[in-house]
PDB file of N, CA, C and O in Angstrom:
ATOM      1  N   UNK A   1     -71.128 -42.698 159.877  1.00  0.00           N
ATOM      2  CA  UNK A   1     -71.153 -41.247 159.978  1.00  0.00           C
ATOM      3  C   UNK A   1     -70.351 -40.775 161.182  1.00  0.00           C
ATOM      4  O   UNK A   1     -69.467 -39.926 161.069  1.00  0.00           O
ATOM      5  N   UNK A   2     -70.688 -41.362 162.369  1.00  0.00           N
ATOM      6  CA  UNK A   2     -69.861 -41.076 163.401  1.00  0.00           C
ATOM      7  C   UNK A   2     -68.295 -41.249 163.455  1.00  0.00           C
ATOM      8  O   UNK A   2     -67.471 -40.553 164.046  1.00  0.00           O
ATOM      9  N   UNK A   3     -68.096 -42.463 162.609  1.00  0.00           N
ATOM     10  CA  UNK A   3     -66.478 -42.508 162.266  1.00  0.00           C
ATOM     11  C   UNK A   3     -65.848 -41.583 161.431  1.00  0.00           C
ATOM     12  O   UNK A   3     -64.641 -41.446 161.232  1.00  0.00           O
ATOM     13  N   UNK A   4     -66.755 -40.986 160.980  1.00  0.00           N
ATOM     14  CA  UNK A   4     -66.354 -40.147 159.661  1.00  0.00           C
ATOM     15  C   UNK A   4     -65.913 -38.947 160.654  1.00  0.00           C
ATOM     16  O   UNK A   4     -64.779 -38.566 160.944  1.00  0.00           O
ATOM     17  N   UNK A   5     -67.127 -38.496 161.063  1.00  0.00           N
ATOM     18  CA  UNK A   5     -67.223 -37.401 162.083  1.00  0.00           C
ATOM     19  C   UNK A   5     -65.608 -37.476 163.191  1.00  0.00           C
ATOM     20  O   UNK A   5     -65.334 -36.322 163.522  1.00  0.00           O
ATOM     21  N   UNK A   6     -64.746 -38.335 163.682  1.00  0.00           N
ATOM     22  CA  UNK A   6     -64.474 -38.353 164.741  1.00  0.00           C
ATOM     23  C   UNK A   6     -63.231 -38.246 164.074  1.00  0.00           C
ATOM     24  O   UNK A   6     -62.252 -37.921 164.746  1.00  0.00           O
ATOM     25  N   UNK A   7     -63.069 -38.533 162.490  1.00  0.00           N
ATOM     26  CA  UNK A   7     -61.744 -38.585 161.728  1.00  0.00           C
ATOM     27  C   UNK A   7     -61.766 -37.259 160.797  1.00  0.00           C
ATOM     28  O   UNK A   7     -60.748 -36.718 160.362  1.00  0.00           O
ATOM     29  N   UNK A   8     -62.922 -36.880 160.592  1.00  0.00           N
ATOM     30  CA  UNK A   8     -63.092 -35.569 160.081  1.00  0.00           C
ATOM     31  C   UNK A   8     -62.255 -34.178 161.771  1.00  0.00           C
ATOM     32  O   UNK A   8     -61.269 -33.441 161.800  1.00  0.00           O
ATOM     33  N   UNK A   9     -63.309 -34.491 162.770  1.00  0.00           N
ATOM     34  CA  UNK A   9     -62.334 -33.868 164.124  1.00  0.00           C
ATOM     35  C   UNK A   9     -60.609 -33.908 164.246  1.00  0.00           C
ATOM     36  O   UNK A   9     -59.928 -32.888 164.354  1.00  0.00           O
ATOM     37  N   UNK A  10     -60.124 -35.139 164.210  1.00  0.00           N
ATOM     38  CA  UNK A  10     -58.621 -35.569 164.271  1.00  0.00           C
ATOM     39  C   UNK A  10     -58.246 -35.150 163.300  1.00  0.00           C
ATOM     40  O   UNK A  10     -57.259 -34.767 163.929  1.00  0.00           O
ATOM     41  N   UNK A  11     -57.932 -34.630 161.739  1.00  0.00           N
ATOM     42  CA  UNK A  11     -57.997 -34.404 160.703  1.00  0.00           C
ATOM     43  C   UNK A  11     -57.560 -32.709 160.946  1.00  0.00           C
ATOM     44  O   UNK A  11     -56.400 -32.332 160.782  1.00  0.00           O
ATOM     45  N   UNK A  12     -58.916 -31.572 161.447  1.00  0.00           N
ATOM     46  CA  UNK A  12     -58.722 -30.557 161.772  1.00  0.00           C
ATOM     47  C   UNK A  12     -57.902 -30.215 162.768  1.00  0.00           C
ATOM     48  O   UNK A  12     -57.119 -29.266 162.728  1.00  0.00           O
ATOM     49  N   UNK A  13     -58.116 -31.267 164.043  1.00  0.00           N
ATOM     50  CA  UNK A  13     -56.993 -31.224 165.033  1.00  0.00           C
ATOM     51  C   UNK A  13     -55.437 -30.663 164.363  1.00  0.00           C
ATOM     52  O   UNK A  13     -54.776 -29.625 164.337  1.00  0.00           O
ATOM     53  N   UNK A  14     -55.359 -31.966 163.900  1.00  0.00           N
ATOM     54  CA  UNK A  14     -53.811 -32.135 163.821  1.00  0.00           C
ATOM     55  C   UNK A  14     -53.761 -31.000 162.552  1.00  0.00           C
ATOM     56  O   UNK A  14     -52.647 -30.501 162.710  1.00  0.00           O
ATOM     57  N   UNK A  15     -54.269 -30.452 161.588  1.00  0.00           N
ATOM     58  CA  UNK A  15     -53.998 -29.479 160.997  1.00  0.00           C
ATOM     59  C   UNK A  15     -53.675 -28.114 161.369  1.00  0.00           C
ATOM     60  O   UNK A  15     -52.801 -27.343 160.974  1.00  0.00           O
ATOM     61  N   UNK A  16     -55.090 -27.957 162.683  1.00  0.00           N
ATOM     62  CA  UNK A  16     -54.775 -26.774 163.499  1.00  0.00           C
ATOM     63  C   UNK A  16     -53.299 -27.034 164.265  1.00  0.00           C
ATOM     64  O   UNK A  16     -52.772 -25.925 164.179  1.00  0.00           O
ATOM     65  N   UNK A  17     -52.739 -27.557 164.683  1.00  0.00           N
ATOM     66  CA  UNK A  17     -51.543 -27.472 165.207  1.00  0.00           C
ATOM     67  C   UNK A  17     -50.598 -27.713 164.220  1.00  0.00           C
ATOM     68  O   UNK A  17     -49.551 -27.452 164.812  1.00  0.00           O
ATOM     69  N   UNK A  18     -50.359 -27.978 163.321  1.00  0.00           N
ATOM     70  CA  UNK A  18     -49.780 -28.061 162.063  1.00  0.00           C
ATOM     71  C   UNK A  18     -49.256 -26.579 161.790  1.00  0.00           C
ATOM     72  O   UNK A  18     -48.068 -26.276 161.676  1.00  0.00           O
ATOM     73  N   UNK A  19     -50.254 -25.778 161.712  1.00  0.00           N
ATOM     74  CA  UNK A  19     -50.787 -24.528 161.569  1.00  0.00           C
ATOM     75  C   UNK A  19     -50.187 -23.732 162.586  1.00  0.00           C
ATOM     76  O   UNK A  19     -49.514 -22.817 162.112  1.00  0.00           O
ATOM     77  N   UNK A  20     -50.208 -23.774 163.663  1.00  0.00           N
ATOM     78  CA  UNK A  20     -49.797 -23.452 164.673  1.00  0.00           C
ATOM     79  C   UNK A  20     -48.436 -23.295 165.060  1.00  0.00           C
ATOM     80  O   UNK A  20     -48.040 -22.386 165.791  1.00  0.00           O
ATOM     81  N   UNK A  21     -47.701 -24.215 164.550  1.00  0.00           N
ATOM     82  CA  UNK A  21     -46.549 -24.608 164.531  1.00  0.00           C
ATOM     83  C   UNK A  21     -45.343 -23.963 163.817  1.00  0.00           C
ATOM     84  O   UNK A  21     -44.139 -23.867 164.057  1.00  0.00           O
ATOM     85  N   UNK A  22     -46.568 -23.374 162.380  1.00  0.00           N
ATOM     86  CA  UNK A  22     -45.758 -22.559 161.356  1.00  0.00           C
ATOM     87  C   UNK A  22     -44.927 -21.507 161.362  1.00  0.00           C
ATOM     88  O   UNK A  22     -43.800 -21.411 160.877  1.00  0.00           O
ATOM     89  N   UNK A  23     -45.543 -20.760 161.925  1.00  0.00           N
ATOM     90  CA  UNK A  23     -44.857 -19.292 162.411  1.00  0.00           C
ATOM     91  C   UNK A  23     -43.063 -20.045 163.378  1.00  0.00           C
ATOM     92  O   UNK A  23     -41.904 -19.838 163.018  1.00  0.00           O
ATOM     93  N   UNK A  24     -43.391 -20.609 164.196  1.00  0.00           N
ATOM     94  CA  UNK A  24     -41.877 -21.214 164.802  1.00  0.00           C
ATOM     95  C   UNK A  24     -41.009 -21.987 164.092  1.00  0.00           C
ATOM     96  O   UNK A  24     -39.803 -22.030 164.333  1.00  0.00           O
ATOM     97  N   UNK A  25     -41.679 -22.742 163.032  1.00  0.00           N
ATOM     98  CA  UNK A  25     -40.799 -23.590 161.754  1.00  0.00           C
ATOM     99  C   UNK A  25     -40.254 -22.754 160.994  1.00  0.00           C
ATOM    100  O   UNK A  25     -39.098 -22.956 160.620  1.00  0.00           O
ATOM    101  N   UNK A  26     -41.061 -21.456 160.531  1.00  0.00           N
ATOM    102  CA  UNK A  26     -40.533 -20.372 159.627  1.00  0.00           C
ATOM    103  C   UNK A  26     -38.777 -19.900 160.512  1.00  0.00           C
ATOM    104  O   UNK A  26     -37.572 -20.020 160.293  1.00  0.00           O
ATOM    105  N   UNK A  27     -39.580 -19.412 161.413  1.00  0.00           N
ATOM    106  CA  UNK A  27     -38.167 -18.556 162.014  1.00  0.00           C
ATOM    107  C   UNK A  27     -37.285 -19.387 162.304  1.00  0.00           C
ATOM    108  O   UNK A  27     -36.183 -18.966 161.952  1.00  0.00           O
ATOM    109  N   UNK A  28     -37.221 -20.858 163.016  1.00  0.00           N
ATOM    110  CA  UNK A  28     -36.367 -21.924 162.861  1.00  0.00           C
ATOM    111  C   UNK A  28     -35.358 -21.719 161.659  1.00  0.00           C
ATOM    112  O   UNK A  28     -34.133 -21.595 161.680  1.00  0.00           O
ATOM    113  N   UNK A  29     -36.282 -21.721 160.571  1.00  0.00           N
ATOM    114  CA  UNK A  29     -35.217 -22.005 159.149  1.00  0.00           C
ATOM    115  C   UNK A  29     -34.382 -20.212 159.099  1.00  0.00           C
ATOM    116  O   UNK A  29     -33.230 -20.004 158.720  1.00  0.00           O
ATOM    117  N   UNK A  30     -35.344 -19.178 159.580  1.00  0.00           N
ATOM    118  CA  UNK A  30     -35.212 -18.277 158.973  1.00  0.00           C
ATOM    119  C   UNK A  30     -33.447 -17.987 159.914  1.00  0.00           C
ATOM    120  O   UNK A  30     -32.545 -17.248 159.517  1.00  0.00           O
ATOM    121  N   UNK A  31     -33.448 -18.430 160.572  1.00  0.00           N
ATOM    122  CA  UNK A  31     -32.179 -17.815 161.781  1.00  0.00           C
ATOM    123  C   UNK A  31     -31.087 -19.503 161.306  1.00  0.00           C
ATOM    124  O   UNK A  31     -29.892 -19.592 161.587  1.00  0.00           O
ATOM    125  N   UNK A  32     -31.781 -20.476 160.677  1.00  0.00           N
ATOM    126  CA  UNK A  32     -30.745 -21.063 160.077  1.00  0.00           C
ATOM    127  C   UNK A  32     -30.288 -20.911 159.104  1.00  0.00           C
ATOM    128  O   UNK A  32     -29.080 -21.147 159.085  1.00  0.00           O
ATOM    129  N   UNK A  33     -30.736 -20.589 158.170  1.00  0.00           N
ATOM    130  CA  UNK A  33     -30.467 -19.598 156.856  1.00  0.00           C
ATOM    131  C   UNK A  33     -29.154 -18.795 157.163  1.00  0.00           C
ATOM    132  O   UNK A  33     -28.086 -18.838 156.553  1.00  0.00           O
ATOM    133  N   UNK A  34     -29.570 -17.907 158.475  1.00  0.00           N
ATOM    134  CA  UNK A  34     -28.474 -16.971 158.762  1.00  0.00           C
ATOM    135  C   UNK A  34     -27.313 -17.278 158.942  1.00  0.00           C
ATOM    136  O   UNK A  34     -26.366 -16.808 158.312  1.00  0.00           O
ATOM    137  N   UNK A  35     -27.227 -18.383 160.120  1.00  0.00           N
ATOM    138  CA  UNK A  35     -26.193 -19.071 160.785  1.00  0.00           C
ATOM    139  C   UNK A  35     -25.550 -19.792 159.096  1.00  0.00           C
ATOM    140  O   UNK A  35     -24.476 -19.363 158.674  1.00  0.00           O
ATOM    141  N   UNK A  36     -26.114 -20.571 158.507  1.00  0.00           N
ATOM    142  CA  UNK A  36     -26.062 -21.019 157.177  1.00  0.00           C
ATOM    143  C   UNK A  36     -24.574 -19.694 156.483  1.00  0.00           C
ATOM    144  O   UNK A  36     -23.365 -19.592 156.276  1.00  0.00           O
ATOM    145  N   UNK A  37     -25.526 -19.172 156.425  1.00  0.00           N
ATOM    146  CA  UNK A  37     -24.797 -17.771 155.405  1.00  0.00           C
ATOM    147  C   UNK A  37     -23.068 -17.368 155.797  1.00  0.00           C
ATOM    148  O   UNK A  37     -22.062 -17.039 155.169  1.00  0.00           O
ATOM    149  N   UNK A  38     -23.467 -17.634 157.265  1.00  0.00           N
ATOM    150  CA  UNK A  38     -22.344 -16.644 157.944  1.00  0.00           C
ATOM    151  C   UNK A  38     -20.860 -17.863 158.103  1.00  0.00           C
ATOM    152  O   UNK A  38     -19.640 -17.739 158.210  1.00  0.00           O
ATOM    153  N   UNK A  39     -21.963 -19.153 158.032  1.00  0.00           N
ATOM    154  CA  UNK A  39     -20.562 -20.188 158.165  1.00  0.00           C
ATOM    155  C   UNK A  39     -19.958 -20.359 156.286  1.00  0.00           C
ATOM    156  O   UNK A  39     -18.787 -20.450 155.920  1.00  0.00           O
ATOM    157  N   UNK A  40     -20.680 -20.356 155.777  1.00  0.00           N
ATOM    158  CA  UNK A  40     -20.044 -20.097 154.221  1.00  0.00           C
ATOM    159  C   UNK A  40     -19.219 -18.674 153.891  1.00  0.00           C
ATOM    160  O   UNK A  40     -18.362 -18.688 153.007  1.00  0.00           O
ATOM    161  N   UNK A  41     -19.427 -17.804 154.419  1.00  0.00           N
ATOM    162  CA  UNK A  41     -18.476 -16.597 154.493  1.00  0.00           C
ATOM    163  C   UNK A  41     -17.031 -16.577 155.143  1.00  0.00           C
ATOM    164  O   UNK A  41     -15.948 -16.102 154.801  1.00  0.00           O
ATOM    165  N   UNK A  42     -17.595 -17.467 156.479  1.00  0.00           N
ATOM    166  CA  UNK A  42     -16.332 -18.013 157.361  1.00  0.00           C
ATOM    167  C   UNK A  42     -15.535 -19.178 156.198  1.00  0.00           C
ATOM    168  O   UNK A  42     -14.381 -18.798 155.997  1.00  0.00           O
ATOM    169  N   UNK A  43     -15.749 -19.990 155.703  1.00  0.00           N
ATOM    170  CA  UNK A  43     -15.189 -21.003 155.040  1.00  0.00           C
ATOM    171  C   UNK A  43     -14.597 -19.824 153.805  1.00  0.00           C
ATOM    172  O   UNK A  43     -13.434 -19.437 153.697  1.00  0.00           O
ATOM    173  N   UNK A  44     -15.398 -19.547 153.227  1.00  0.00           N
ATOM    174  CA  UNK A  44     -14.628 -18.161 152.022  1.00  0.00           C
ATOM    175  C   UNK A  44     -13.313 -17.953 152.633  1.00  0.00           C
ATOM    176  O   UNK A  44     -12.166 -18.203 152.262  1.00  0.00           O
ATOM    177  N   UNK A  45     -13.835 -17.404 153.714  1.00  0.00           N
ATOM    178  CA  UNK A  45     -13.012 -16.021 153.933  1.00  0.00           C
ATOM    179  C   UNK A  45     -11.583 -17.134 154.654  1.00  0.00           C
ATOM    180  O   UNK A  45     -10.438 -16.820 154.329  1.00  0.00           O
ATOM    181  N   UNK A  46     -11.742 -18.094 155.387  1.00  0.00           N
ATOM    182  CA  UNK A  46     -10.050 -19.038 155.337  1.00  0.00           C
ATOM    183  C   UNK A  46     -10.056 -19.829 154.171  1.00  0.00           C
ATOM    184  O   UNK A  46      -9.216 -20.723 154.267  1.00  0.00           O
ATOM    185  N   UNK A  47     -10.775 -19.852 152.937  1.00  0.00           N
ATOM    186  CA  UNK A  47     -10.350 -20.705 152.049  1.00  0.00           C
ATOM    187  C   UNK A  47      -9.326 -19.294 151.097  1.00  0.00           C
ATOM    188  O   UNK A  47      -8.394 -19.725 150.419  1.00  0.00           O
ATOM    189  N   UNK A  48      -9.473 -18.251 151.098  1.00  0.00           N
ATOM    190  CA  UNK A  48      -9.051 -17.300 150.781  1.00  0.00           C
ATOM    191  C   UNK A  48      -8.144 -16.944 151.396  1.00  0.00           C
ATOM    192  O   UNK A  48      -7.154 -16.751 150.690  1.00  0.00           O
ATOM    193  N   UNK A  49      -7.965 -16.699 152.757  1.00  0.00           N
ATOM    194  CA  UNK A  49      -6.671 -15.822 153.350  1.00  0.00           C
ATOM    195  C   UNK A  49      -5.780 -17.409 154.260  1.00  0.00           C
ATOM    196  O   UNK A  49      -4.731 -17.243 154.882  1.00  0.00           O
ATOM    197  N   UNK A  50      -6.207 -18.292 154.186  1.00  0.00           N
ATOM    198  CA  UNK A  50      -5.925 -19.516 154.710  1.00  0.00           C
ATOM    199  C   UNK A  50      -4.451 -19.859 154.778  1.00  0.00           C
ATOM    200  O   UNK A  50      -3.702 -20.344 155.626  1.00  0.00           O
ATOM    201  N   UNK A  51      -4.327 -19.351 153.376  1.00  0.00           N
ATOM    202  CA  UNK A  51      -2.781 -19.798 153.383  1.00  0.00           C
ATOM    203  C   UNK A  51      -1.583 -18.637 153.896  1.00  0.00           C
ATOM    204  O   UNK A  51      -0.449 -18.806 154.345  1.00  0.00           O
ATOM    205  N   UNK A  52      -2.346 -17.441 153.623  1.00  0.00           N
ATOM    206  CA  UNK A  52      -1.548 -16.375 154.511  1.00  0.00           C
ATOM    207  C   UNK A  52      -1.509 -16.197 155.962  1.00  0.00           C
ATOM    208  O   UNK A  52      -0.640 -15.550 156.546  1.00  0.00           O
ATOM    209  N   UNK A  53      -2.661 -16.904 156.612  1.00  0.00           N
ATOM    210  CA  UNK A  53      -2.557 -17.152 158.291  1.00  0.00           C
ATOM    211  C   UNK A  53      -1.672 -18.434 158.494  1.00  0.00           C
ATOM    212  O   UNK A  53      -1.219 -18.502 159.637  1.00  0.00           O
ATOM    213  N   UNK A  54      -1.366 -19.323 157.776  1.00  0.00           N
ATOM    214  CA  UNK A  54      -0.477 -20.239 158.231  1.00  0.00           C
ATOM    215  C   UNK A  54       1.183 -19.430 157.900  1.00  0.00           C
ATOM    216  O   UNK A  54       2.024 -19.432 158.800  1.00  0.00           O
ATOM    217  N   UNK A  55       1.399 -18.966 156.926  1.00  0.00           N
ATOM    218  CA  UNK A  55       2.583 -17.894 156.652  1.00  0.00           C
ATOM    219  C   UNK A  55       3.064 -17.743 157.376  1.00  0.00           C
ATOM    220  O   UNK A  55       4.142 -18.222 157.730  1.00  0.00           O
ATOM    221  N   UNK A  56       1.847 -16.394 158.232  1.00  0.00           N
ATOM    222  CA  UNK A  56       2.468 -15.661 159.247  1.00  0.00           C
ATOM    223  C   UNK A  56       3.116 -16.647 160.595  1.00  0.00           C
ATOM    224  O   UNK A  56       4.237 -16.692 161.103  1.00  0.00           O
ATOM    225  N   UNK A  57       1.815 -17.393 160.882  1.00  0.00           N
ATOM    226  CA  UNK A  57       2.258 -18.489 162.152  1.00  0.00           C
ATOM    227  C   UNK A  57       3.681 -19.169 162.152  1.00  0.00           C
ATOM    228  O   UNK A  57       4.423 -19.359 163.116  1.00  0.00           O
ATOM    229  N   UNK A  58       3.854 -19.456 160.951  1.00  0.00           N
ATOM    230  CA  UNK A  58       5.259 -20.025 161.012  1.00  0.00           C
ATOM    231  C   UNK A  58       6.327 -18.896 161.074  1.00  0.00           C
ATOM    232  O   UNK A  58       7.382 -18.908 161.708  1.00  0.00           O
ATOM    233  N   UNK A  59       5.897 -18.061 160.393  1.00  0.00           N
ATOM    234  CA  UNK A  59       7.087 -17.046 160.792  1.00  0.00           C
ATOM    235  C   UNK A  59       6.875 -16.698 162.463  1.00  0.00           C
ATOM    236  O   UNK A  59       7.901 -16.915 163.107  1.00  0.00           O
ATOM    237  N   UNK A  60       6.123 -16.373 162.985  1.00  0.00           N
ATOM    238  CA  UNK A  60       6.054 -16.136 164.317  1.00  0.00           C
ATOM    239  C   UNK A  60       6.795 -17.283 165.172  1.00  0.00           C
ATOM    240  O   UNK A  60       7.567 -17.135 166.119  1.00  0.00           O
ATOM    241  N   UNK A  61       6.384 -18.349 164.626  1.00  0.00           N
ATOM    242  CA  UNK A  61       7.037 -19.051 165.121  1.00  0.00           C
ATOM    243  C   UNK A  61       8.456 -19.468 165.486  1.00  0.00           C
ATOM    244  O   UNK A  61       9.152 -19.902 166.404  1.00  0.00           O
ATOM    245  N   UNK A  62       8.465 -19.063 164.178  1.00  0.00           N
ATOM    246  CA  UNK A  62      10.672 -18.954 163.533  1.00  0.00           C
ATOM    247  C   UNK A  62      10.905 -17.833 164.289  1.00  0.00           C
ATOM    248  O   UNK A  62      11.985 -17.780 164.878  1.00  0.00           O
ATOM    249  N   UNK A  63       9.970 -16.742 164.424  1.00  0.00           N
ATOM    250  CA  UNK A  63      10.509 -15.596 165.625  1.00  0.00           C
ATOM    251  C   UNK A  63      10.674 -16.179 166.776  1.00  0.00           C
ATOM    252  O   UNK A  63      11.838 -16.540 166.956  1.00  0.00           O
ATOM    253  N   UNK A  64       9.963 -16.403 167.609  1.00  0.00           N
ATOM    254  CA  UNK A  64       9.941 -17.163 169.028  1.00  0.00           C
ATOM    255  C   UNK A  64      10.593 -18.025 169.004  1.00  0.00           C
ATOM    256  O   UNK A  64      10.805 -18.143 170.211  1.00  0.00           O
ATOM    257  N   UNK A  65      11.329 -19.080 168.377  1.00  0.00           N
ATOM    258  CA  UNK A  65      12.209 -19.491 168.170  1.00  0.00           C
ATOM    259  C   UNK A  65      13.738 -18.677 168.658  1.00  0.00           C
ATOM    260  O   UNK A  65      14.326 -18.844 169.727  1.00  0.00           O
ATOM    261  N   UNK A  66      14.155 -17.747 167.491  1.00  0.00           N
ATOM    262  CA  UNK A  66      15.195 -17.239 167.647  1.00  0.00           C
ATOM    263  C   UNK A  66      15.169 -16.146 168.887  1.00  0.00           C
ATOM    264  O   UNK A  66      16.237 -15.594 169.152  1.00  0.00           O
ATOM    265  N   UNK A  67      13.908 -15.786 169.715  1.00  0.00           N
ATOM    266  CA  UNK A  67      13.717 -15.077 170.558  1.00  0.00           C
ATOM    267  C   UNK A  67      14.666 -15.952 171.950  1.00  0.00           C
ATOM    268  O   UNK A  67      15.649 -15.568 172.585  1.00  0.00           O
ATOM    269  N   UNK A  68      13.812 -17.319 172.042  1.00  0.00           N
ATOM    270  CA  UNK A  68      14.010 -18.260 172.606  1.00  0.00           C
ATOM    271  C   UNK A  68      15.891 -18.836 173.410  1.00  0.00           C
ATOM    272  O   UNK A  68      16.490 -19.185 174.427  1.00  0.00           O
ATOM    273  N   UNK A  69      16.029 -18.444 171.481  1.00  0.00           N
ATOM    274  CA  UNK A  69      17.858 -18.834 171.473  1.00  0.00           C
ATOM    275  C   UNK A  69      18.424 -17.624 171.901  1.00  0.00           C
ATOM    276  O   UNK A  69      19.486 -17.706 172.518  1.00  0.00           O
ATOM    277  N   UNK A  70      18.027 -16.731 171.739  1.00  0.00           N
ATOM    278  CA  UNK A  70      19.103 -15.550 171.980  1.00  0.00           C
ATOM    279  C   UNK A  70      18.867 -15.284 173.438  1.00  0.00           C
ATOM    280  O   UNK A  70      19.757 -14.572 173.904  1.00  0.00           O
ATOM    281  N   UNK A  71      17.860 -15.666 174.383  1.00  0.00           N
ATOM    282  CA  UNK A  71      17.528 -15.227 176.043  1.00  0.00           C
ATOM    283  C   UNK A  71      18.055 -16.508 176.408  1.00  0.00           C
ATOM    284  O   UNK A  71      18.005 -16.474 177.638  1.00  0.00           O
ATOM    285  N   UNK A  72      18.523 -17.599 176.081  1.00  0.00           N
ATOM    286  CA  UNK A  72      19.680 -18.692 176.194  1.00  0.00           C
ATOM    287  C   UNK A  72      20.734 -18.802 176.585  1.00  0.00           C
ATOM    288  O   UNK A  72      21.253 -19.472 177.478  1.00  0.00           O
ATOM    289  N   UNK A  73      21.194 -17.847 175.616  1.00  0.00           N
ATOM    290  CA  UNK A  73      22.924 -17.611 175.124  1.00  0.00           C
ATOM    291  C   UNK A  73      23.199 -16.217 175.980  1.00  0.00           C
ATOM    292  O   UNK A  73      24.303 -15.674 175.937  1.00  0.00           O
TER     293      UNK A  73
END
C-alpha cells in the first residue's frame, strides 16, 4: 500500500508539472508556427522573383564594370 501510495504521489507529481509546462509548450510551437510561416513566404517569394534579382545583379554589375572602364580611360 505504501508503495502504491508513494508511486500514486510521483505519478501526480510529474503530471502536475507536465501540466504546468503546457501553457509555455503551447506558445513555444505557437511563435514557431509563425517563424515557420514567414520562412516559407521568404522561400516563395525568392523562388518566384529569384531569377529576376540575379538579372538585375548582373546587369549592375555589367554597369560597374563599364563605369569602372570609362573613369580609366
Amino acid at each position: 500500500r505504501e508503495a502504491c501510495s508513494a508511486d500514486i504521489a510521483e505519478l501526480t507529481w510529474q503530471l502536475k508539472m507536465r501540466r504546468d509546462q503546457l501553457p509555455q509548450v503551447r506558445d513555444r510551437l505557437t511563435r514557431t508556427e509563425v517563424l515557420n510561416r514567414r520562412l516559407k513566404e521568404d522561400i516563395d517569394f525568392m523562388r518566384k522573383h529569384g531569377p529576376l534579382v540575379h538579372e538585375r545583379l548582373q546587369l549592375e554589375s555589367e554597369i560597374m564594370k563599364q563605369i569602372r572602364t570609362a573613369q580609366s580611360e
